[in-house]
C-alpha positions as CSV (number, residue, x, y, z in Angstrom):
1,X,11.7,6.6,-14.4
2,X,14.1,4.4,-15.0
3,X,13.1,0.7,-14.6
4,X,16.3,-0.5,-12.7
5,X,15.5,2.6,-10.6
6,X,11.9,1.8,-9.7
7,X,12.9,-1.5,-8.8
8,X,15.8,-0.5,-6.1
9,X,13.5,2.0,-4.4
10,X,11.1,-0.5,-4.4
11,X,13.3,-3.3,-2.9
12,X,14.5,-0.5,-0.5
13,X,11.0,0.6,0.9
14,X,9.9,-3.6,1.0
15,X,12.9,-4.0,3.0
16,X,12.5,-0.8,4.8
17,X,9.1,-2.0,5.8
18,X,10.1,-5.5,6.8
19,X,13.2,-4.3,8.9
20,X,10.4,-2.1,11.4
21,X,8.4,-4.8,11.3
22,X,11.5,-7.0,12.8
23,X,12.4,-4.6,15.2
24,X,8.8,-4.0,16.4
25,X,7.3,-7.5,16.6
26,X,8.3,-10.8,18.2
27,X,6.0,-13.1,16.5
28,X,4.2,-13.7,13.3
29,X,7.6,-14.0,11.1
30,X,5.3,-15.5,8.0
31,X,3.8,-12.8,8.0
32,X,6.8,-10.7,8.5
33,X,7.9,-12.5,5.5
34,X,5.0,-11.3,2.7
35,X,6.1,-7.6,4.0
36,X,8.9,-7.4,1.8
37,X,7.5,-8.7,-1.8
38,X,4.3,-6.9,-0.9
39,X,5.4,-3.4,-0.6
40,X,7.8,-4.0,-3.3
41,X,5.3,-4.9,-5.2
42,X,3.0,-2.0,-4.5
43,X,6.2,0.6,-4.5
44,X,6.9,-0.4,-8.1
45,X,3.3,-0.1,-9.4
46,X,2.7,2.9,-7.7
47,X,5.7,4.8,-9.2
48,X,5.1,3.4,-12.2
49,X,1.4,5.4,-12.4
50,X,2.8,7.9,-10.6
51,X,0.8,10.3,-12.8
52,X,-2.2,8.7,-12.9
53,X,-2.0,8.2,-8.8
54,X,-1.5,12.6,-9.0
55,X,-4.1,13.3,-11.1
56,X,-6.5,11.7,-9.3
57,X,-5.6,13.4,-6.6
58,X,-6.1,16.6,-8.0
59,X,-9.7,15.6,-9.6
60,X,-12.6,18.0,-8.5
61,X,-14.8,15.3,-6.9
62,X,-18.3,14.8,-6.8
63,X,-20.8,13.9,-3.6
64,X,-20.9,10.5,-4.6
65,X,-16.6,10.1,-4.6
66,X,-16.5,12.0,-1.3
67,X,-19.0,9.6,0.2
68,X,-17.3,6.1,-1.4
69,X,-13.8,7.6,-0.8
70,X,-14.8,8.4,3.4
71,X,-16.4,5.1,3.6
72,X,-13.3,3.3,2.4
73,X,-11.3,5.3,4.6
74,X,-13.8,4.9,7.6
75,X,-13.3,1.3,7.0
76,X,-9.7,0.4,6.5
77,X,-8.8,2.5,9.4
78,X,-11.0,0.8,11.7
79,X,-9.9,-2.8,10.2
80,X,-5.8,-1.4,10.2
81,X,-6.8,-0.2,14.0
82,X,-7.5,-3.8,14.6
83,X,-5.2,-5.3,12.7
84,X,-2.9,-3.9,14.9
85,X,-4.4,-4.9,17.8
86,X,-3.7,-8.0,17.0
87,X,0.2,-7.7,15.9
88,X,2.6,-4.9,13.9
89,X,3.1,-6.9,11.0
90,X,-0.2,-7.9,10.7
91,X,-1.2,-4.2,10.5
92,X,0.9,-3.5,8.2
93,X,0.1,-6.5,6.0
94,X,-3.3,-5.4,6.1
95,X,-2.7,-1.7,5.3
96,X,-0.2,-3.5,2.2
97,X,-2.8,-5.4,0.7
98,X,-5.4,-2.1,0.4
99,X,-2.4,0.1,-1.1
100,X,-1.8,-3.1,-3.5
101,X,-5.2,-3.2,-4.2
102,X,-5.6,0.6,-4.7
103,X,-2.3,0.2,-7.3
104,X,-3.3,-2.2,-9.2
105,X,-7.2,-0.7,-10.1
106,X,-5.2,2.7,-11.0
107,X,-3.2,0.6,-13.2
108,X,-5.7,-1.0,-14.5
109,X,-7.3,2.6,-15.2
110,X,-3.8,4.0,-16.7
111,X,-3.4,0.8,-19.1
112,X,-7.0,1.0,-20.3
């Protein structure tokens, strides 16, 4: 993909992203702030592994992946669910920072 490409889909999802966050929250506008350079961010690295991202996907896991993939699952659900609670953006935040984190191991796993 082209890299002028990536980066408009990815300023479109961050703003995307930011402008729900607007229309859904009152408060926290720091935080409604980071939304837009963090799913940027994350957009661009994840369609820049977009292959890496599939084929792990499509990987026959073992016991142990199952059982570290549910836990981390189990885990930022419950701490999104919360997150929430506490305000929209703040969820989202949240649920931006494990996809940013999740992007930039599988980058680190495509580049190596």
């Amino acid at each position: 993909m082209r890299t002028a490409l990536r980066y408009a889909i990815s300023a479109g999802v961050g703003l995307l992203i930011t402008v729900l966050a607007v229309a859904f929250a009152t408060s926290d506008h720091l935080v409604i702030l980071s939304l837009l350079p963090l799913y940027g961010a994350v957009t661009s690295m994840i369609l820049a592994h977009k292959q890496q991202w599939l084929s792990l996907s499509r990987g026959e896991p073992n016991r142990s992946t199952r059982k570290r993939g549910g836990i981390i699952g189990g885990v930022g659900a419950f701490t999104g669910y919360l997150l929430l609670q506490a305000s929209i953006p703040a969820g989202l935040a949240g649920y931006g920072l494990m996809l940013l984190g999740m992007a930039g191991a599988i980058g680190d796993m495509d580049g190596a």
